[in-house]
N, C-alpha and C positions, 0 to 999 in steps of 0.2 A: 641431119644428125639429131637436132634436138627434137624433133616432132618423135624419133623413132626409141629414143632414151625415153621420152613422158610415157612412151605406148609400154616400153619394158619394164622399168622400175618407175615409174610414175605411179604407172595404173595399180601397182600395188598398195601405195598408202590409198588412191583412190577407191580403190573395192575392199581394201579391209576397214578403211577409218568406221565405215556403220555398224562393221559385222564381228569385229571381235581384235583383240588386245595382244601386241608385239610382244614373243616369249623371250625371256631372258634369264630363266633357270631352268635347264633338264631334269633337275632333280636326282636322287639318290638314284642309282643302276638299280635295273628290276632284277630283285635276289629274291628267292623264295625261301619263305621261313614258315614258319608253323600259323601265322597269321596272314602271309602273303600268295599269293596264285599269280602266274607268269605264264602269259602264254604267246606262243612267238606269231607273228602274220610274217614272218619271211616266207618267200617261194617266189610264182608267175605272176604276177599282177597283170593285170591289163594296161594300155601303152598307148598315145597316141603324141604327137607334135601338132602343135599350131601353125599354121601357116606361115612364112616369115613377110608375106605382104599384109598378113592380118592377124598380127599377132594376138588382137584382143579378144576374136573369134568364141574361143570357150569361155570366157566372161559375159559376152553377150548374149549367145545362146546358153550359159548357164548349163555349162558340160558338166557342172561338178553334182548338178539335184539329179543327174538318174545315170546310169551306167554308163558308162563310154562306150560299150558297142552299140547304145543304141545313136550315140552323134556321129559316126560314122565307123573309116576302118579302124582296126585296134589289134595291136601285134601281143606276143607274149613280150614282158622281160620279166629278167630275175630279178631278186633283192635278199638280197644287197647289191647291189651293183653298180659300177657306170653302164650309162647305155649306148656311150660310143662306139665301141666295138664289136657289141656282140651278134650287130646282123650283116650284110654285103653293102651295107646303105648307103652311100657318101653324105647323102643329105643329113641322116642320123646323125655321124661319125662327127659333119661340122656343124651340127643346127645351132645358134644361135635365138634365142628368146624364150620362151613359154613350152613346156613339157607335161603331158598331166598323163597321172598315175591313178589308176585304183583298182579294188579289192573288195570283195565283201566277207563278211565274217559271221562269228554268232558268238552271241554268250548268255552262259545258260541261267536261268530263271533263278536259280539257286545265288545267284550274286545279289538280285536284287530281296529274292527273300531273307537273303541274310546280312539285308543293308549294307551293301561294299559300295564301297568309293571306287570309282575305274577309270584308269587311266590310259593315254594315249601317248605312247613315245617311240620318238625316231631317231636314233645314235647323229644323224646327219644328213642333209640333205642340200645340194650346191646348186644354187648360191641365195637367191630368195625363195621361199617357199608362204604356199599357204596352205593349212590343213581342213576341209570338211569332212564331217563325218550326218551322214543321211540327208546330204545338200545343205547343210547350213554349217562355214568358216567357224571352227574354235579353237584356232589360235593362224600364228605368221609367224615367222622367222627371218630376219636377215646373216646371211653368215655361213660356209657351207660345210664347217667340220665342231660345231658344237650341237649341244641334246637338242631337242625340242619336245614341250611334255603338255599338257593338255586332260586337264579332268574332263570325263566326259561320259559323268554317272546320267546324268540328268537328260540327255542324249542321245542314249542308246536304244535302241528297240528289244525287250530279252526274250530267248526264248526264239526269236527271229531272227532274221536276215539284215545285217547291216552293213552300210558303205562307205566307205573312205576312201575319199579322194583328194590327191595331192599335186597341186600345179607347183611346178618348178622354173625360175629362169635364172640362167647362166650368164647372162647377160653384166659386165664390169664394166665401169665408165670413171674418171677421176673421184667419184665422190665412193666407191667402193673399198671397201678391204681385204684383199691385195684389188688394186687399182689396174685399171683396163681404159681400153676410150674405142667407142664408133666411128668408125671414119666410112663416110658417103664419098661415093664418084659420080662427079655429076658430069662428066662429059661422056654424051649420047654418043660420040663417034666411038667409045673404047667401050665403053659399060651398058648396061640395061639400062631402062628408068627404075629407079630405086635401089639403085646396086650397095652394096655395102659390106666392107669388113670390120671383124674384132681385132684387136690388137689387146696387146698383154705387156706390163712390167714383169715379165718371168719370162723363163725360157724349158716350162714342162706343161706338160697336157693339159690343159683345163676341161679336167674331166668332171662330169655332170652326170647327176642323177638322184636315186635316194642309195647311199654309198652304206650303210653301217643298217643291221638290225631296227626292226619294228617290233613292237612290244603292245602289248593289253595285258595290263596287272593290276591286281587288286589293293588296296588299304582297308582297314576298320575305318569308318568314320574320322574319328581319332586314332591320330597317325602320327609316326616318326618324320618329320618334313624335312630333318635338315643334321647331319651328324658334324662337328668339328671339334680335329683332332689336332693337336702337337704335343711333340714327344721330347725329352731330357732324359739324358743319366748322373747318375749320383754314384763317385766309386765302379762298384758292381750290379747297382741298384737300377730298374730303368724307372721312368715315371710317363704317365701318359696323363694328360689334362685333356678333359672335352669338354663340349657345350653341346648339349641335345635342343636344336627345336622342335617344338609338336605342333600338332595344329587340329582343328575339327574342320571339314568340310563344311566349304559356305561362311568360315569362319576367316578362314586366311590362317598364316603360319604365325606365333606368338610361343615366348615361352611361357612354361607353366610354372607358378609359385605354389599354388595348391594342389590340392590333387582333380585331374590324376597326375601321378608322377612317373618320375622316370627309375630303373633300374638297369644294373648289367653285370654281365658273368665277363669276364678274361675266360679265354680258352687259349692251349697254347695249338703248335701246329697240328698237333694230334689228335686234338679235339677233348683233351684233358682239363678239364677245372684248375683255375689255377689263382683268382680270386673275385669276390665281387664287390660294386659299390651301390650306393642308393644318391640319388639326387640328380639333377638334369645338367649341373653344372659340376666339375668339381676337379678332382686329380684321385688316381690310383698308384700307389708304390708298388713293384715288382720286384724282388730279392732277388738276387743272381739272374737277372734277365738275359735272357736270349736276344743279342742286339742284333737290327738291321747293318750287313756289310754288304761292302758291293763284293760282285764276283769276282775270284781270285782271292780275297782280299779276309777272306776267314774258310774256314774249311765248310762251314752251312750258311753259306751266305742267303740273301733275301728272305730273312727269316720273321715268318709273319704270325702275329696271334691275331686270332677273332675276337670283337667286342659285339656281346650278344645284347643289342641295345633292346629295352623292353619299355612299353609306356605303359601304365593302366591305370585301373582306378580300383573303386572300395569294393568291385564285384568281381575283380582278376585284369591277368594281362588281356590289354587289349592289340596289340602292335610289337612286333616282334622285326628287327632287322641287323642280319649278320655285316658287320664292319669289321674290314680287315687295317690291321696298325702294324707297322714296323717302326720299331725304338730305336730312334737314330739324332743325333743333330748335325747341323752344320755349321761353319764355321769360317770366316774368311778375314783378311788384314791384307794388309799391301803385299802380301808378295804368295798367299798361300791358302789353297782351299782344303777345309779339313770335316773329313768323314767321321764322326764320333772322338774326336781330337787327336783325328792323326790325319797326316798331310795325305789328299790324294794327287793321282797324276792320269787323268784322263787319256783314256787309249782308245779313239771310237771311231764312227764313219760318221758325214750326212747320209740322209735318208732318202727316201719317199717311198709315201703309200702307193706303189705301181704293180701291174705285174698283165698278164698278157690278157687278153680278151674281158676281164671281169674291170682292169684301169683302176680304179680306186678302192673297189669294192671288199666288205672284208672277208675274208677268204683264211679259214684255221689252219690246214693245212701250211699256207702259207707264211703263216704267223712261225707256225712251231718253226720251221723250215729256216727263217730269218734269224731267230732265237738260238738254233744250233748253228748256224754259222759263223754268228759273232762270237760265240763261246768258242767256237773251231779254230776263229779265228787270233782269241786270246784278247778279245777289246771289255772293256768295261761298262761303253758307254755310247749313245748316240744321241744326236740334234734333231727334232723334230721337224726338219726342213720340208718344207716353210709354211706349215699348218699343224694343230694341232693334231694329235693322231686318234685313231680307235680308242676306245674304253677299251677293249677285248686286248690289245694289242700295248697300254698302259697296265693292264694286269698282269702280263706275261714279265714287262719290264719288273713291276713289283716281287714276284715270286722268284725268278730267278737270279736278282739282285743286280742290274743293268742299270745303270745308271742315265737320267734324261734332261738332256738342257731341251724344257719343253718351250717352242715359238707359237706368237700366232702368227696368221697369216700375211701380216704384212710386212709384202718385199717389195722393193723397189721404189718406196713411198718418198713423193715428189708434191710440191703446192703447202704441204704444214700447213692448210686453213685450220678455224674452226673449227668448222662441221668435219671434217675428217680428224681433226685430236678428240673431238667427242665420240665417236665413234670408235676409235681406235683404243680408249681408254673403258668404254663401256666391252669393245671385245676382251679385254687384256682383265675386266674384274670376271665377264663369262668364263673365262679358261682357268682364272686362279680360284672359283666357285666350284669348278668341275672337278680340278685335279690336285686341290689341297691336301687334300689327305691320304697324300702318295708319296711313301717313302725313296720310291727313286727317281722323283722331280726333286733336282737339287740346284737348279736356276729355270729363273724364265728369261726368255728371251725376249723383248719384245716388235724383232723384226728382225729382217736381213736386206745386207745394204740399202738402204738408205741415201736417197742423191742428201745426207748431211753436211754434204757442202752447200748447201744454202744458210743463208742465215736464218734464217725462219727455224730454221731445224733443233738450232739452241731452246728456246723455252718451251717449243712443241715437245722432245723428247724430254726435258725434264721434270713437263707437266704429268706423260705419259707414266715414265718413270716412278715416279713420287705418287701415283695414281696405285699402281701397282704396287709398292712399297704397303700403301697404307691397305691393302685386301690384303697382304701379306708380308709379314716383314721377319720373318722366319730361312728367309730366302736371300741370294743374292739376286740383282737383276741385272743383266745385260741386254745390247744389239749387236746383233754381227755387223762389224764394220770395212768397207771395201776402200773409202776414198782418203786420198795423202790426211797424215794426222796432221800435217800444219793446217790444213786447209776445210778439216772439217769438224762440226759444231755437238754430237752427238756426245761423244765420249768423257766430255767431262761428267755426265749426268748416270753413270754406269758406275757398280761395283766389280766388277771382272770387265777388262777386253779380248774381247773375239774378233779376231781381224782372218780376213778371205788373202790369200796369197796364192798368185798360178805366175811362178818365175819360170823361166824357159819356156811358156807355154803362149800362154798370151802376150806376155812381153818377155823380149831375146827369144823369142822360140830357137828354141836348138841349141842352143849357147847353156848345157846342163853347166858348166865348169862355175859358172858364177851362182848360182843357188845358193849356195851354201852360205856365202858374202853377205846377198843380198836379204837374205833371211833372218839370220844372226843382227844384222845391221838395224832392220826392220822393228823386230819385237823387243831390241834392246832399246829405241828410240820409244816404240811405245810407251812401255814400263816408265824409261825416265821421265818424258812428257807427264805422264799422271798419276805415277806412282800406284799404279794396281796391280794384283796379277794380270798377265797374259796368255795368251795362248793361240795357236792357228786353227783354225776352225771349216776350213776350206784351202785345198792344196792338192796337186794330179797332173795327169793329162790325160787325153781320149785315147783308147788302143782298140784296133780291131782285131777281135779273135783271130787266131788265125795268121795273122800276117807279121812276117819275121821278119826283122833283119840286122845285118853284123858288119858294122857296130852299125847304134842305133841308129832310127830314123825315125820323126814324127809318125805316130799313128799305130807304131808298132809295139805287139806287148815289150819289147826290148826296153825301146825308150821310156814307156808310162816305169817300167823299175827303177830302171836307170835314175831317170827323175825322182821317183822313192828315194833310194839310195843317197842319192845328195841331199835332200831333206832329211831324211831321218840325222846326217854330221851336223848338221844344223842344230836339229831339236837336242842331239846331243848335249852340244857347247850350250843352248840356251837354256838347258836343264840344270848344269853344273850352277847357273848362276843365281837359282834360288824362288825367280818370281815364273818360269815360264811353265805351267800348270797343266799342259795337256794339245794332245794333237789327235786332230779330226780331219783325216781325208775326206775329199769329195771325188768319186759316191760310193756307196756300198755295191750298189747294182746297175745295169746300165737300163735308164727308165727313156719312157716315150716322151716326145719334143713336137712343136707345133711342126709345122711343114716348115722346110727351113733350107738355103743350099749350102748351109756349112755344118750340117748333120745329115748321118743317112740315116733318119728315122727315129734317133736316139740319143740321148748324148753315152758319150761312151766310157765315162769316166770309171765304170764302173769295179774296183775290184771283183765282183760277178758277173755274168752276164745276167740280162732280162730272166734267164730261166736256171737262176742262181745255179752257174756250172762255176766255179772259179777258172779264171785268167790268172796268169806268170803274176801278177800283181796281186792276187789272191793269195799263191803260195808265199811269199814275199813276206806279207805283209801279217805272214801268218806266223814266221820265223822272227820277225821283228817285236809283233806285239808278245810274244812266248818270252820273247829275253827280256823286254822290261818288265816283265811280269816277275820273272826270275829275280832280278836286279831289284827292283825296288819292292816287290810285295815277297820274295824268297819262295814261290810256289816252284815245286817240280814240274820241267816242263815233258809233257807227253812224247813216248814213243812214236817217233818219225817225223817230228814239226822238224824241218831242215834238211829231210833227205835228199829233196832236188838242189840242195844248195851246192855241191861238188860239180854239178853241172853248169850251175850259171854264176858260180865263183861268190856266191855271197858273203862278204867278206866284215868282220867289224860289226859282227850282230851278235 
């Protein structure tokens, strides 16, 4: 096992330590403005796998200095994509280690004659990656759902033909995030020689590839390198305060005292002037501003103005990049979280980025499609479970006023060394760098369950914590938590708890009558133990379409309501008492699971299926979130939320 970890994540500090430098900011999203050019390399890329007896194979032969089809065969994929699924493969589906990708491209002479700075970025890519562009490494990445960016003026061939190539391994072992481990069989009477599997702390796909958008976009020279935002209101008044870094190429990012300086226009939604400031650092007052609300929760919710950030100097603008701000704050105390200084009450799903043949990949259609459902549904809000998500897919959330407990990826996190809190703390400043300046990130998470019942777990999570506090403290921070609260160490170092409950499901299965006890019982012990808000964050069962029966039975849409139904008298009674802040079933949709024999293929938790049809739990859930909607925010609920309810007695909603 050790020999075959040095060959998969080994060999990557080995080949990159000479060649080029671990990226840890993606940078601003490639937005095109009057000074910027964006041009996308999504499509077919070229494809091949590494051997999994020789995984170091394209290293040695140095697959990455001339085209893949010339080091042997090479299939089509897409991209964005996972590459799990999308041929008959098996070996694809499960490969295991080193994956290389590439493409060639052009960019035209006109960039270099008009001195642009060009860059290279890739929304994501799972799980370590390295990038060359014309055979020589200019950048790495560990981590499989943050940016990766890469200048690569000085690099490029114009006017010609140029290559990018990207080796990828998926490959997890305990020192990773989220954690995994190699297990070798060495007994020749059952196994091969060198036989081996992955195992996983999770229980969904580890899906691999290059997952999210590739980009080539341009800068001036002197450029916008870094925008941040937080917002306040005053009365009616909103205020937004920023800090602009610039930077010159070859220079590194600094701010500037002198000139050139910085300027900016407010635009509202409409694209109307609405006022402007001078200086790199500062604050703007807004008069009767248009605040950011979540959906439901004002009649134009998600309401965002543009900041037209500008940098130049004595000869004009030089650098021009549109920033979107919603004027909102947060707010929290022991028993209550507050949107613009009013209490909310979270109505949302878990997640995942899933969906059939493409696995991770991001897919628009799909996005809209997810976005109309939960609105369909009447939720407010969803959990990043259990990775950070898409840019494309955080904008959607901003725009249409959804609310995001954004996670990174670590679940199931076991050992608290060192070297895994330094890492996990270096992922947790990537994510709060990426998505700080998103009006519906209104917690981060910084993981889900947690074996926190170790002692270790105490000053690991409070280092992580306070790590993240200090990138951002504009925020509450949480972890989802699974194990008894006598017994475990995490939650004192939390400003909200998020606790996973599956009564009658995994324990008492069948036994729905007690739910509602053991629920109640549950987050009122929380609360008193630590004096935070609460709330369930994970709660369901699995149902296969399809399969009915009366009265219920495990597996059946009957029982996954049934089970609803006694939780929602729960949430009730623990609503009345002040500190219980929000419910989030698990899952939204039913996603893909390793191979497994207490799944058939999926887990099934899903109020949707895979190919977002709603299931009995869907309409449900759809009359339920409609009434609290009613009840605490007063909105009118929609012609027909409830009309199957005479048929399956929905009662007390």
């Amino acid at each position: 096992m050790e020999t075959y970890i040095t060959i998969a994540i080994g060999l990557l500090t080995v080949v990159l330590g000479t060649q080029c430098a671990d990226n840890t900011w993606g940078g601003l999203y490639p937005r095109e403005s009057e000074s910027r050019e964006v041009r996308s390399l999504d499509g077919l890329w070229n494809f091949r796998l590494a051997p999994l007896e020789d995984p170091e194979k394209g290293f040695r032969e140095e697959w990455y200095a001339q085209p893949l089809r010339k080091t042997g065969a090479v299939i089509s994929m897409p991209v964005p994509s996972s590459y799990n699924d999308v041929t008959q493969d098996k070996a694809l589906r499960d490969h295991i280690g080193w994956a290389w990708y590439d493409r060639t491209f052009y960019v035209p002479t006109r960039w270099q004659e008009d001195k642009q700075r060009v860059v290279l970025r890739l929304g994501s890519a799972h799980y370590n990656s390295i990038i060359y562009l014309n055979g020589v490494a200019v950048t790495s990445h560990e981590g499989g759902h943050l940016p990766i960016m890469s200048e690569i003026t000085s690099g490029l061939v114009y006017g010609q033909e140029n290559l990018v190539t990207v080796a990828i391994n998926n490959t997890l072992t305990p020192e990773t995030i989220p954690q995994g481990s190699i297990t070798y069989h060495d007994d020749l009477t059952r196994y091969p020689p060198g036989y081996f599997t992955q195992s996983y702390n999770f229980d969904f796909t580890n899906y691999a590839g290059l997952h999210r958008p590739v980009y080539v976009y341009t800068t001036p020279r002197t450029y916008i390198e870094d925008i941040f935002v937080t917002t306040d209101i005053s009365g009616t008044d909103g205020i937004i305060s920023y800090d602009i870094i610039t930077a010159t190429t070859k220079i590194g990012p600094k701010r500037l005292n002198d000139a050139p300086g910085c300027s900016m226009k407010v635009l509202d939604k409409d694209g109307s002037h609405v006022t402007s400031a001078i200086g790199c650092q500062g604050s703007i007052m807004i008069s009767n501003a248009s605040l950011w609300w979540p959906y439901l929760m004002s009649e134009d919710p998600g309401y965002l103005y543009t900041l037209k950030v500008a940098v130049s100097d004595t000869e004009g603008i030089l650098d021009v990049y549109p920033q979107k701000v919603g004027i909102r704050t947060i707010g929290w105390n022991s028993t209550t979280l507050t949107i613009n200084n009013k209490p909310v009450y979270l109505r949302g799903c878990g997640k995942h980025e899933d969906a059939d043949i493409r696995g991770k990949g991001v897919d628009y259609p799909l996005i809209v499609k997810d976005f109309s459902l939960l609105k369909w549904l009447g939720a407010n809000s969803f959990r990043t479970s259990h990775y950070p998500y898409a840019e494309e897919i955080m904008d959607m959330a901003d725009q249409e006023g959804i609310m995001v407990v954004d996670e990174c990826p670590a679940i199931g996190l076991s050992g608290f060394g060192e070297t895994l809190m330094n890492k996990h703390i270096s992922v947790m400043e990537e994510l709060v760098h990426r998505d700080r300046n998103r009006p519906s990130v209104i917690m981060w998470s910084v993981g889900n369950e947690p074996r926190s019942d170790q002692a270790a777990a105490k000053d690991y999570f409070s280092n992580v914590v306070n790590a993240t506090k200090d990138a951002d403290g504009t925020r509450p921070v949480t972890c989802v938590l699974s194990y008894d609260k006598k017994t475990e160490f995490a939650g004192s170092s939390l400003d909200i708890i998020l606790v996973n409950r599956y009564y009658s499901w995994y324990s008492d299965t069948g036994h729905l009558e007690i739910i509602k006890l053991q629920t109640v019982t549950e987050f009122t012990e929380w609360h008193e133990l630590h004096n935070k808000p609460v709330m369930i964050s994970e709660y369901g069962a699995g149902s296969m379409p399809g399969l009915h029966t009366d009265p219920a039975f495990t597996w059946s849409e009957e029982y996954q309501a049934e089970l609803m139904l006694q939780n929602f008298e729960a949430f009730d009674e623990l609503r009345k008492k002040g500190y219980f802040i929000g419910e989030m079933i698990w899952n939204f949709a039913d996603f893909a699971t390793p191979q497994e024999y207490n799944r058939p293929g999926a887990c099934m938790k899903g109020l949707f299926t895979r190919a977002r049809q709603p299931k009995l739990a869907g309409h449900l859930m759809r009359v339920h979130y409609w009434s609290l909607a009613q009840k605490i925010d007063n909105v009118t609920v929609p012609e027909g939320v409830g009309r199957l309810g005479s048929v399956y007695n929905w009662k007390n909603l």
